[in-house]
N, C-alpha and C positions, 0 to 999 in steps of 0.2 A: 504493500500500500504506500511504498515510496512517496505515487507521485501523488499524492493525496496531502502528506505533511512537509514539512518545511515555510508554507507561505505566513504561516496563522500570526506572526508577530509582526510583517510589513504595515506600515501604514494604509497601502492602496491596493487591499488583499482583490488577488484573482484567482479563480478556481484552475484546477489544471485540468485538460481536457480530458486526460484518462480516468481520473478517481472521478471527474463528473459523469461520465460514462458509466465507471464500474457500481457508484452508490444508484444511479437511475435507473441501471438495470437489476440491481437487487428488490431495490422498489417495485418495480414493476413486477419480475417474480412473486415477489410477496402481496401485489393487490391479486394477481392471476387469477382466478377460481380454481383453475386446473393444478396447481403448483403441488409435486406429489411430498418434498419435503422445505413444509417451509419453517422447520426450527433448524436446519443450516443456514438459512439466509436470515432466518434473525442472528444466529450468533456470530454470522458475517459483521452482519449491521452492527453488533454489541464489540467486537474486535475493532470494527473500524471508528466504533465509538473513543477509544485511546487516545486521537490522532487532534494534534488540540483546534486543529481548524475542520473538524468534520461536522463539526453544528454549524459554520461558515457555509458549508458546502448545500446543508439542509436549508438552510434561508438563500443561498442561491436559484436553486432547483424552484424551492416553494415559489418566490417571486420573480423567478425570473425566464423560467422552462416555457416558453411559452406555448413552445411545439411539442412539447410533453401531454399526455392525456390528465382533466383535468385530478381524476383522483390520485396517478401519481404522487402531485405536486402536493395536493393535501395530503397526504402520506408522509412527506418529508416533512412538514410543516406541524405535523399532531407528533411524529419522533422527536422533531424538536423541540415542539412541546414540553414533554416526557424530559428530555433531556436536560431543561433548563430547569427542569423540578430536582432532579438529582446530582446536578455537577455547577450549575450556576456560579456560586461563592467561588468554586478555582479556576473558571474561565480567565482568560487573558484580558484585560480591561476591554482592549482593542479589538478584541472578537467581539465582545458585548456589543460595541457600540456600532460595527459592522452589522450585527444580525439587528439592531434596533432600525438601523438605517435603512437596510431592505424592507424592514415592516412600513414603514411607516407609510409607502406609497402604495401597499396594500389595500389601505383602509379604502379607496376610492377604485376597488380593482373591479371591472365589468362581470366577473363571475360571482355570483353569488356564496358557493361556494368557498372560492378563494378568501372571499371579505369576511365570510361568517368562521372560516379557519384563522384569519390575523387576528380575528374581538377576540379569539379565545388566547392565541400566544401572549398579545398584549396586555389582558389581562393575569395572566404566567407570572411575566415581569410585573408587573403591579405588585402582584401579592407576595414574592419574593425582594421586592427591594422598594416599593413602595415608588412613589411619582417623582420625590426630590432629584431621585439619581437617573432620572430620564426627562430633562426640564423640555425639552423640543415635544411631549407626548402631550401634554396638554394644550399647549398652542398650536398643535396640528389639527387635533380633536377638534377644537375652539372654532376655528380657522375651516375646517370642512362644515360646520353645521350651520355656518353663516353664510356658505359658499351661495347658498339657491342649486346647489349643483344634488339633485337626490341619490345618485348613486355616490356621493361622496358624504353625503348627508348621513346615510342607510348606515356605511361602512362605520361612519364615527359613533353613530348609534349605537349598533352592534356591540364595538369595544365599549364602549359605555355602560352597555346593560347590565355586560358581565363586570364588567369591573362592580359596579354596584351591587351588583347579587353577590361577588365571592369576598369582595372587602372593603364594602361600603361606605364603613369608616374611614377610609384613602379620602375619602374626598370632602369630608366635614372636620379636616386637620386643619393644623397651622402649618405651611412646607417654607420652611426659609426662600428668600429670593423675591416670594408671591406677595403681594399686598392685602389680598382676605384670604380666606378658603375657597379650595376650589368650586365645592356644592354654591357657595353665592352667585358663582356667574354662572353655572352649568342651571340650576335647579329655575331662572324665568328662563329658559330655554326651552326645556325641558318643557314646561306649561305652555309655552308655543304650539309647541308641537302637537298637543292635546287638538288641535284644528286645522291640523295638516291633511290635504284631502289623500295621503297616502298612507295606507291601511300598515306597511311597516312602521313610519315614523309612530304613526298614533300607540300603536299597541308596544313599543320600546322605550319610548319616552314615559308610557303610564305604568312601566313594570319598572323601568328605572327610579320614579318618584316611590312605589309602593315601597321599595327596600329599605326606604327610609322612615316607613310611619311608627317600628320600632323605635328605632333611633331618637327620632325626633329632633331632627338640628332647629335651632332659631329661624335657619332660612328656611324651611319650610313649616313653621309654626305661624311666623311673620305672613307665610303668604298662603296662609287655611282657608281663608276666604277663595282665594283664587281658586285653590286647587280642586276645593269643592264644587267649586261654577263646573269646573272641566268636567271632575266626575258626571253630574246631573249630565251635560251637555255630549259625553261619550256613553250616555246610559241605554242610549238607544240606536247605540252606532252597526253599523249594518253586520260588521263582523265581529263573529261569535268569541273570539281568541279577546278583545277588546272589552265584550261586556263583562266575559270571566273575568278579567284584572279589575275591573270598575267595580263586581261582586267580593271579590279579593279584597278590596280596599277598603270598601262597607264594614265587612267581616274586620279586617285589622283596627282597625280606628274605632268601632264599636267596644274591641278587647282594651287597648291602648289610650286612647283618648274621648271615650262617650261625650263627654260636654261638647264637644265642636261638632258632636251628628243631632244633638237634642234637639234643637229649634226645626231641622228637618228630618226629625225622626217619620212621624206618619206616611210623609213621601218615600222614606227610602224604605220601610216595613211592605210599602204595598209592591213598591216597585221589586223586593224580591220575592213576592208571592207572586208575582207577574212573572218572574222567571222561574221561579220553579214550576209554575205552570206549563213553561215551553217545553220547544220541541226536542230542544238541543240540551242530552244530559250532560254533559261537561259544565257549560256554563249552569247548567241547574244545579249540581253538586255545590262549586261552587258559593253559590246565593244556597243551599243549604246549611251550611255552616253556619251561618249568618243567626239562626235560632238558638242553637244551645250560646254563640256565644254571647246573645242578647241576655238569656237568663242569667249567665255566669257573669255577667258586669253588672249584676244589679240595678238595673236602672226599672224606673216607672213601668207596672207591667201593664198599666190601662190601654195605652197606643197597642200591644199586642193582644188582649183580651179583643178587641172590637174588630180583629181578621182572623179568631180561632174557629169559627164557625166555616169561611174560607178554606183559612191554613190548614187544618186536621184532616179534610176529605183529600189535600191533594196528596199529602205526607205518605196516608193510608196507599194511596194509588200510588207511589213510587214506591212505595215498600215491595210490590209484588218484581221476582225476579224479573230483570229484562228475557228475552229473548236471545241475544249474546252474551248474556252473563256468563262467566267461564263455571260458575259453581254448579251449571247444568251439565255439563261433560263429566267436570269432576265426577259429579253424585252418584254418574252410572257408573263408575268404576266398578268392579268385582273385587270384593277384599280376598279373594285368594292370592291377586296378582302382588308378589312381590311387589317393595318401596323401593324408588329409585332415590340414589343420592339427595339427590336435588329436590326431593317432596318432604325431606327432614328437615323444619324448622329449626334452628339455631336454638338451643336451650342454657338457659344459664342460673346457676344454681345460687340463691342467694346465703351468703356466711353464715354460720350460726351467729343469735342474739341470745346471752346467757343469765343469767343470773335471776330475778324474778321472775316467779310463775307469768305473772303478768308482764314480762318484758317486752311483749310488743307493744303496752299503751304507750300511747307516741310518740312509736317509733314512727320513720317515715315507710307505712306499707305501702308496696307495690299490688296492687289488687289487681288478679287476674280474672275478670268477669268475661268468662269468653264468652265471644259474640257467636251466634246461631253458625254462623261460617267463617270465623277466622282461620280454618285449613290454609283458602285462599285470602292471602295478605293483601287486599287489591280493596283499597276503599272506593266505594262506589255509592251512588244515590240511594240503592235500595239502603247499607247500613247506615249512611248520614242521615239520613230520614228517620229508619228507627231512633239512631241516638237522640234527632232534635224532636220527638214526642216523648222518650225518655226524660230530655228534662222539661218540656211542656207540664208535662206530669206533676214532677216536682215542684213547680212554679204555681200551677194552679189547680192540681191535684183532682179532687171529686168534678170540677168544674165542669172538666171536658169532655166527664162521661155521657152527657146527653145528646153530644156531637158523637162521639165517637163511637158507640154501644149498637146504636143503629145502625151505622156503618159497615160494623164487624158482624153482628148480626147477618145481616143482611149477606154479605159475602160466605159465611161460614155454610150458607144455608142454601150455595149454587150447590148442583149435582152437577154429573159430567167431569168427565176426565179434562175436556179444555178449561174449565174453572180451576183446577188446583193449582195455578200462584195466587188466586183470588183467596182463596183456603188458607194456602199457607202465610200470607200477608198477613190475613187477620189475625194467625195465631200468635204469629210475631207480635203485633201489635199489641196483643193481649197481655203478654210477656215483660214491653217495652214498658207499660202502663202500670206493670202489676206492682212496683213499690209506690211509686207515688200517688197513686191512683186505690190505694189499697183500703181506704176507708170506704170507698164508696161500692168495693168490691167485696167487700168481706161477708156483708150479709148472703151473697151468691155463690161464695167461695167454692161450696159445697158440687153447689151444680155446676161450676166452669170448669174444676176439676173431674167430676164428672163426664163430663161433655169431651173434656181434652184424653181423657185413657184409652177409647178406643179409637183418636188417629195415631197411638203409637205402634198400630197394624196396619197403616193406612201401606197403600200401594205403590204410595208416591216416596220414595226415600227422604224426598227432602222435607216432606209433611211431617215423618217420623222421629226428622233429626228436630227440627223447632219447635217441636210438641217435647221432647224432654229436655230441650232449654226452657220452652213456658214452664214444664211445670215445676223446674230448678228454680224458676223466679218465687214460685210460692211454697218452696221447703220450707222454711219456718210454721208458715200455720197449716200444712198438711199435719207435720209434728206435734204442733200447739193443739191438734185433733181430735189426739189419740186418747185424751180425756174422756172422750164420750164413745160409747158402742160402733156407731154408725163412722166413727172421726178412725176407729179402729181397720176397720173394714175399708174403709178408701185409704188408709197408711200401705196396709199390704197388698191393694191393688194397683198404687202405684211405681212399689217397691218392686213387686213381682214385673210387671210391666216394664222397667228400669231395665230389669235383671235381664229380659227376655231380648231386648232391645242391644244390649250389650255383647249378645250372641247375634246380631243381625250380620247377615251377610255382606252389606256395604261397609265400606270404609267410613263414611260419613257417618253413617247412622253410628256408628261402634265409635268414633271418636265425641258425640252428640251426648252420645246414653250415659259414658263413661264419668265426662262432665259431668251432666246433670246427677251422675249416680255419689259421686266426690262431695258433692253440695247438701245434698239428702243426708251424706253420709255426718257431714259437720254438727247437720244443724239436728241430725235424730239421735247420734250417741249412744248411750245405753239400752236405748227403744231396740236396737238393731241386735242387741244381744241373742233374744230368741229366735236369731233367724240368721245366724251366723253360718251355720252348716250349709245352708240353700247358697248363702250369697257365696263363701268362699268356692264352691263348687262353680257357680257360674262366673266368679273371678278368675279360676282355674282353669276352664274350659277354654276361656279369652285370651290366657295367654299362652295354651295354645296353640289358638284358632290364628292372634293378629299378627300382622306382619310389623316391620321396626317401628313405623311410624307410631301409632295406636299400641301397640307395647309400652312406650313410656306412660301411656295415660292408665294403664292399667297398674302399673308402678305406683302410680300415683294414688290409685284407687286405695291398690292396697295397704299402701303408709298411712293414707287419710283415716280407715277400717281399723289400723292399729292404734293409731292415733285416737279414732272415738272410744274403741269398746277396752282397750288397755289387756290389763289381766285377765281379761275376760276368756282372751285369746290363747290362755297360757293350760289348752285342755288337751290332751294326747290326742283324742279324733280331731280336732282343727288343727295341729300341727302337722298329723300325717297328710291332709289334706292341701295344706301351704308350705310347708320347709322343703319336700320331697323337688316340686319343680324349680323354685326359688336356686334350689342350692344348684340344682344341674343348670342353669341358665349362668350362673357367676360361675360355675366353672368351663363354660363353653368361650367365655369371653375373656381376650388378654391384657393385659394393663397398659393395654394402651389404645383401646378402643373403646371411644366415646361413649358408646351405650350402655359402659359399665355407670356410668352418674346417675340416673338413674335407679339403678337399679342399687347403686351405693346409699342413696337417700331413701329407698323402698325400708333397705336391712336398719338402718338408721331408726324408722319408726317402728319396726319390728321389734329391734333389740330393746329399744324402752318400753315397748306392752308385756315384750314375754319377761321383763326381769331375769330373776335366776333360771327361768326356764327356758334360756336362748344358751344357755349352757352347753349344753352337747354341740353346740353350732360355731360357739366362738374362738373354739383357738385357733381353726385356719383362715377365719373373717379376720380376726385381730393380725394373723402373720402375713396376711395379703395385703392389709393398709400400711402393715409396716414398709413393707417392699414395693409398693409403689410410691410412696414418700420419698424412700432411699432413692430410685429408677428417677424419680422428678426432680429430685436435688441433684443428682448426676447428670441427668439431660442438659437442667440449667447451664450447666460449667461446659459442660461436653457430651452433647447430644448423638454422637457416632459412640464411645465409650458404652454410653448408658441404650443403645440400642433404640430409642423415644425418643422422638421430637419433645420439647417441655410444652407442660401445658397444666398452669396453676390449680384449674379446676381438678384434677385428679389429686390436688395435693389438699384440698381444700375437702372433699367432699370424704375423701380418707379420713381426715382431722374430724370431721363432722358423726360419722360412724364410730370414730372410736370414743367419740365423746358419748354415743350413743351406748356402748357397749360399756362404759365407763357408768352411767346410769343406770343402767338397765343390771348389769351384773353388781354394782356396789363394788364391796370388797373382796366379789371371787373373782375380781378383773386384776386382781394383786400379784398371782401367781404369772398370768401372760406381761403383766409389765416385768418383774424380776429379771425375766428370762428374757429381755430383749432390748434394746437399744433405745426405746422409745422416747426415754430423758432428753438426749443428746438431741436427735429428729428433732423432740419439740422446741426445745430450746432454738435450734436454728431456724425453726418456723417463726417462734417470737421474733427472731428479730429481723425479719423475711423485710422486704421492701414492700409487696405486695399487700395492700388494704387487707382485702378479703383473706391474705393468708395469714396476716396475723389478727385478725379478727376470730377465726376457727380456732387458731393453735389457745390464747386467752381462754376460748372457752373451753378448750380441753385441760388446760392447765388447773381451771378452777373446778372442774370434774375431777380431777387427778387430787389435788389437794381435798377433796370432801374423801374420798375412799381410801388413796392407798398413799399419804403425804412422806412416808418414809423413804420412800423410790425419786422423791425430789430432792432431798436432802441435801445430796454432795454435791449439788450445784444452785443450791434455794437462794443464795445471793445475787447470785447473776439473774435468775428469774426474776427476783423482786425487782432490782436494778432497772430492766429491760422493762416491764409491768410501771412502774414507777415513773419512765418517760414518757406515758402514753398519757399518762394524766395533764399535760401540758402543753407549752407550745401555740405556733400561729394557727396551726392549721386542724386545732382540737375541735372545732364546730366542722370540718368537714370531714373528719376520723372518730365521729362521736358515738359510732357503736364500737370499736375498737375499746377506746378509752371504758366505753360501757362493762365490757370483759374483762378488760384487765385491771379494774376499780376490783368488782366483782371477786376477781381471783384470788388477789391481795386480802380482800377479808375473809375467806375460805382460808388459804393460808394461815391466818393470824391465830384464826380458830382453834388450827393443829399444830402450830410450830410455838405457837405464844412469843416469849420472851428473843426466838433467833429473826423476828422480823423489825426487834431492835432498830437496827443499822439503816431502815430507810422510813423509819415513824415519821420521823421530824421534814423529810422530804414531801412525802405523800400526804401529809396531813396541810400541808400548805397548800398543796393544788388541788386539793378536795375542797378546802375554805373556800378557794377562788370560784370553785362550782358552785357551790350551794350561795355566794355570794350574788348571784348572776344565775338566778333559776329561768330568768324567761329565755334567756339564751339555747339551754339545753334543752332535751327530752325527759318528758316523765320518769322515762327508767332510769335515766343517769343519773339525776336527783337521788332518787331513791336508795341508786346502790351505793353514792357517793354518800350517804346519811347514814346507811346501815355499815358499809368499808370503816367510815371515822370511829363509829362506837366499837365495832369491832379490834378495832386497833388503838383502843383505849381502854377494853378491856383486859387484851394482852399487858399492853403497856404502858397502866395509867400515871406510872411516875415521871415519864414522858411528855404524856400529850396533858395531865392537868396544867401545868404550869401555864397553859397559854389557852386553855379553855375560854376565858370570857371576851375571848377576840371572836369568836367563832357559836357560843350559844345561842344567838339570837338567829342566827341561820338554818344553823342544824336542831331544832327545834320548831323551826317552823317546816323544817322538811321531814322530821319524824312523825311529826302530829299528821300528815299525810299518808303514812302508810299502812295499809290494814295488819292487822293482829296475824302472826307467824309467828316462826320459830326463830326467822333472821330478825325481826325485830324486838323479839326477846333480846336476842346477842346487843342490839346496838345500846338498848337499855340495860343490861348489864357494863357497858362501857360505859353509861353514864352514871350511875349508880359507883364506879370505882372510882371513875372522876371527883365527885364531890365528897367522897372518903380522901382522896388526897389532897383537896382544895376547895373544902366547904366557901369558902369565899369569893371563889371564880365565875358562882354561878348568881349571887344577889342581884345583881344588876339585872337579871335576866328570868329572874322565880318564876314570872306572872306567865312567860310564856314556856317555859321549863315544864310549869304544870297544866298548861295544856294541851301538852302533849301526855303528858300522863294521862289524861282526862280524854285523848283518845283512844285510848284502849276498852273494849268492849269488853273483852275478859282476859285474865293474864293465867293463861293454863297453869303455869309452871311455880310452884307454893312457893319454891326460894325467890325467885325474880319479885313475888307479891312481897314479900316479909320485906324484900332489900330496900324496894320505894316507899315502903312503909317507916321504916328507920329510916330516910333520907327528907320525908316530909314530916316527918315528927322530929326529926335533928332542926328543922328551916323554923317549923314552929315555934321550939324553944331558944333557937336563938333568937330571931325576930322580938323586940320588946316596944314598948309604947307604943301598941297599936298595929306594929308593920304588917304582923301578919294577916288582922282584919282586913287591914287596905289589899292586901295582898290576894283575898278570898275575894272581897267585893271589886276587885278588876276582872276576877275570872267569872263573872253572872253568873247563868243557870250552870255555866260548865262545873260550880266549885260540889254541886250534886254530885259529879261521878267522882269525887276524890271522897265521898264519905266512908267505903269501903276499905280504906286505907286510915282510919280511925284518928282522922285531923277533923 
């Protein structure tokens, strides 16, 4: 490739005629259709990538080939692309400003093609070096959109767009040299163009302005009024790509800035009822959006009250599939037919959250409400629809049952095979409606469930799949049922139905039933106990009947199952029934295939139902988490070594199981830690870089310290140590379930080691102050564990942490008196209780609210914890003289009633 390099450093760079030959004929190879190997000529292209002027060469060809075909050219021009994203920073200056040069005369190029390839390069260089270092780009830009010239107009457009879609911010800076920001002079431009009689400028210039309703710079706050005239005035513009943006805009600015849509609210309410009426679903999607995000900005619901009568029938009618909907192909699949790659959903397993039963309250949950068809990931009118009657629902609840009822009705009640999307709309609908809507539904409950069990036999697959999402939506009160005879009787008709559903031969239907079967399963619990033997059989049957896909949800099913019924589960005929395939499917699969996550978070909820009687099961579970720990820690460093690609999840979902085995077994998980390495693993997990990996490894650690803390020992300072940084820091509000665990852990710790967690009291007790000082900050759970952590580690070691108690009681007291009655909260009261035996006087300042938190306690099981607050308020008593301590009763009101048990 001689003649290729040598030029790249002259000033007045020319291509040489052979490396221009040889790289345009690679190209052209590689657009071929026919080309039988084109990973030679890419790794040509990648070879000749070395050569410091072969990106020279790429902006040659691209802008200059004229007698080249035009895709060539664009070929050369998206590699260079590509290229400038990877190697940019060590380019030669002088090459840079070569390939900036051949672009620029681009932008005004006769091919369209060619112009809509430079908006993208240009933008490239934007978002790699920003506008300062290409000062000729905005004055060309500038300079083409004042031209009157359109095809030079188009092209400046074009880079425009994208610049503003990929880094919008470039142009609402301050750039040395320039006298404003560039968005001041671009943005009445821009609003020009809004009345250009050509359908590109209009539709460029209103996607350009849109990237900014985010943002919101001054220059376009300043000129709201304007921008608004445009909107209305392109609201009716003939092409449909234009009205979508001008729907677009409605929709953002509704979310973003409702007060500048209020005064025309009524107008722009009807004018998207006016489009989702249309013909054209694109731009109706669109202007769908536009409802839920009216509800979700709070504004006046009166303007949309007075089009629900309108709105609801049209909603109903685009809920029914299209006729192209791809979920119609889908549906007829045959679930015999193996899953191909590409039909598995990406899954991603979220870390363990430890310490409180209650540790999900507010946490940030991710709620998976799947939708009737999220198989296919393709949002479409039908589901924007459901969602915006969804929160219609909620907004105005019973309201718009007397629009809607008749409606549904009505369609429920066509025959014929051509009516079933008419069918299954309404079922949806029913579905969509059923929380918000659910007072005005409740009295019929009876009979809509009714009505709904037998289309779970209906003929249509897809009627069968949305009938066990509807009647997912109403688990709770099919549950809430079972009170009365009748409430009994429609539980096991729709359970059995569920079950039968879950053996259906579509893939759809099995992915539908299994959901809705998960949700049943949450919200019925212990109800499901007698009917364990039926369900595990037809869970068993399922898995199996399904192929990869539907395999995880069946996974899913049965952690959810363990998860409700617990111990329940822990009977010799339901174990032979569940461990027997379970264990053949983990042993078919190698550690390094994905589909073990799943099935790792299945045994996870297993191992905590069956307790000690997951026993015969765990020592090659426990020796298989080890070793793929080890395999992912060695991939990490060196992935040829370790035989695995790395991949966190497998380190994470291990860590999660053995936590689970760690609970589930206690202390007969004592003997597989002994015998294994697992200290060391964890420890390197703590101090992993990875969020989520040191979020599992925490909560394993504070598993490990409640059961078997002897096996921590000879390394429990470095644990603390590591456990102890996590409490802190800039970046604690964005690692605040991490921190959660390892708060968590440390008082588990304290619990068992007492007097060796010494060495980091005085650390950890100050960045727990700082939490409980700044409650709104955090979550519920962190509070809590950071209240219960402190007492705990004042019980250990309260000759430590009294001394500095009264900087901190008025906190930590106001976060105990929040937490309900346990056994951890026994502990932290016992810290407090050792505290004022060492520093009766630390806590005066603070009695009034000291005791009530006492005064939350509903009952304190434990006779020694009762006796110790008993001495500790009858010690306040007698000290207190002249009155203190009446004052001290009469601050606490009705609360000083619950301390009369304590004989003050």
């Amino acid at each position: 490739m001689a003649a290729v390099g040598g030029g790249g450093e002259t000033p007045a760079w020319q291509p040489k005629m052979q490396g221009l030959q040889e790289i345009c004929g690679l190209l052209e190879q590689q657009m071929a259709p026919t080309s039988d190997d084109k990973t030679v000529v890419w790794q040509k292209l990648q070879e000749y990538s070395q050569y410091a002027d072969f990106n020279n060469y790429l902006a040659f060809i691209f802008s200059r080939a004229e007698g080249k075909p035009v895709e060539v050219r664009q070929a050369a021009g998206l590699l260079l692309k590509n290229n400038l994203r990877s190697s940019y920073r060590s380019m030669h200056q002088a090459n840079q400003q070569y390939i900036k040069s051949e672009l620029l005369p681009c932008i005004g190029a006769s091919d369209r093609q060619i112009k809509s390839t430079a908006g993208t390069i240009i933008s490239t260089f934007v978002q790699i070096g920003g506008v300062a270092e290409w000062p000729e780009l905005l004055h060309t830009l500038l300079k083409c959109l004042d031209s009157n010239d359109v095809g030079h107009m188009e092209g400046a457009m074009d880079a425009l767009a994208k610049i503003c879609e990929d880094v919008p911010q470039v142009l609402d800076s301050d750039i040395s040299g320039l006298a404003e920001r560039p968005i001041n002079v671009f943005l009445p431009r821009f609003l020009e163009l809004f009345h250009s009689p050509h359908t590109t400028l209009r539709r460029l210039s209103l996607a350009s302005v849109n990237q900014y309703i985010m943002l919101m710079p001054k220059a376009l706050y300043s000129s709201m009024d304007k921008y608004l005239l445009g909107l209305f005035a392109l609201s009716n513009d003939p092409a449909p790509e234009v009205r979508k943006l001008v729907c677009s805009a409605f929709v953002q600015l509704i979310e973003v800035q409702p007060s500048v849509l209020e005064p025309h609210l009524r107008n722009v309410i009807e004018y998207m009822v006016m489009i989702i009426e249309g013909p054209d679903d694109e731009v109706a999607l669109e202007a769908c959006e536009f409802w839920s995000a009216y509800c979700e900005a709070g504004l006046q619901v009166e303007n949309l009250r007075e089009v629900l009568p309108r709105l609801i029938p049209v909603l109903l009618s685009n809920m029914a599939y299209a006729d192209d909907d791809e979920s119609l192909v889908e549906a007829e699949e045959d679930g015999s037919l193996p899953d191909r790659d590409q039909d598995l959903k990406p899954r991603f397993h979220s870390s363990r959250v430890h310490g409180l039963e209650n540790a999900e309250d507010g946490m940030e949950e991710v709620e998976d409400e799947d939708d009737d068809d999220d198989i296919v990931n393709i949002w479409n009118l039908r589901k924007c629809s459901a969602a915006a009657l969804d929160c219609l629902s909620n907004v105005f609840g019973d309201e718009i049952l007397p629009t809607l009822m008749p409606i549904v009705q009505m369609k429920l009640s066509t025959a014929g095979d051509e009516a079933w999307k008419d069918r299954e709309a309404a079922i949806l609908a029913l579905g969509a409606v059923g929380e918000g809507c659910i007072t005005g539904l409740y009295p019929h409950l009876s009979e809509i469930i009714a009505f709904l069990i037998p289309h779970l036999d209906d003929k249509f697959p897809l009627i069968r799949s949305i009938t066990c999402w509807t009647l997912s939506r109403f688990s709770k009160y099919t549950v809430q049922g079972i009170s009365r005879k009748q409430g009994v009787d429609q539980f096991e008709k729709v359970l059995m139905g569920l079950l039968r559903r879950i053996l259906d031969d579509n893939k759809r239907v099995q992915e539908a039933a299994c959901s809705a079967f998960a949700t049943l399963e949450e919200e019925a619990a212990g109800e499901l106990v007698p009917h364990l033997g039926v369900i595990l059989q037809h869970l068993m049957s399922a898995f199996e009947k399904y192929q990869r896909r539907n395999l995880r949800i069946v996974y899913d099913a049965i952690g959810t199952l363990a998860d409700a019924v617990g111990a329940e589960l822990n009977q010799p005929k339901y174990l032979e029934i569940l461990m027997r395939p379970l264990i053949s499917k983990w042993q078919q699969l190698s550690n390094s295939d994905k589909d073990l996550f799943p099935l790792l978070e299945c045994f996870t909820s297993v191992a905590q139902a069956l307790g000690i009687g997951f026993s015969p099961f765990a020592p090659p579970v426990f020796q298989r988490c080890i070793n793929i720990i080890e395999s992912q820690q060695l991939a990490k460093v060196n992935p040829v070594s370790a035989g695995v690609q790395f991949d966190k999840e497998f380190i994470v979902c291990s860590l999660d199981l053995l936590s689970g085995l760690a609970e589930g077994l206690g202390p007969g998980i004592e003997s597989l830690v002994s015998q294994s390495n697992l200290r060391d693993l964890l420890l390197q997990c703590c101090l992993d870089n990875a969020d989520d990996v040191r979020q599992s490894a925490f909560a394993l650690l504070g598993d490990l310290a409640k059961v078997c803390p002897v096996h921590l020992h000879p390394r429990l300072p470095e644990f603390l140590d590591v456990a102890a940084k996590q409490l802190s820091g800039p970046k604690l509000k964005e690692t605040v379930s991490i921190a959660n665990n390892a708060c968590w852990a440390i008082g588990e710790l304290a619990v068992k080691v007492h007097k060796d967690v010494s060495p980091v009291v005085l650390n950890v007790v100050s960045s727990l102050v700082l939490i409980l000082e700044n409650p709104v900050a955090f979550n519920k759970s962190l509070i809590e564990n950071t209240a219960i952590t402190l007492g705990r580690l004042a019980w250990a070691c309260p000759e430590i942490v009294a001394p500095h108690m009264e900087h901190f009681m008025q906190s930590w007291c106001t976060a105990l008196s929040l937490i309900r009655d346990d056994i951890e909260k026994e502990d932290a009261f016992r810290g407090l209780c050792a505290m004022v035996r060492a520093n009766p006087n630390g806590a005066l300042n603070s009695l009034v609210i000291m005791c009530q938190a006492i005064a939350s306690w509903h009952e304190i099981r434990s006779e020694d914890l009762h006796n110790e607050i008993t001495l500790v308020l009858q010690g306040y008593k007698q000290m207190l003289k002249n009155g203190g301590w009446e004052q001290c009763m009469a601050a606490l009101g009705p609360l000083k009633e619950k301390l009369s048990k304590y004989q003050v």
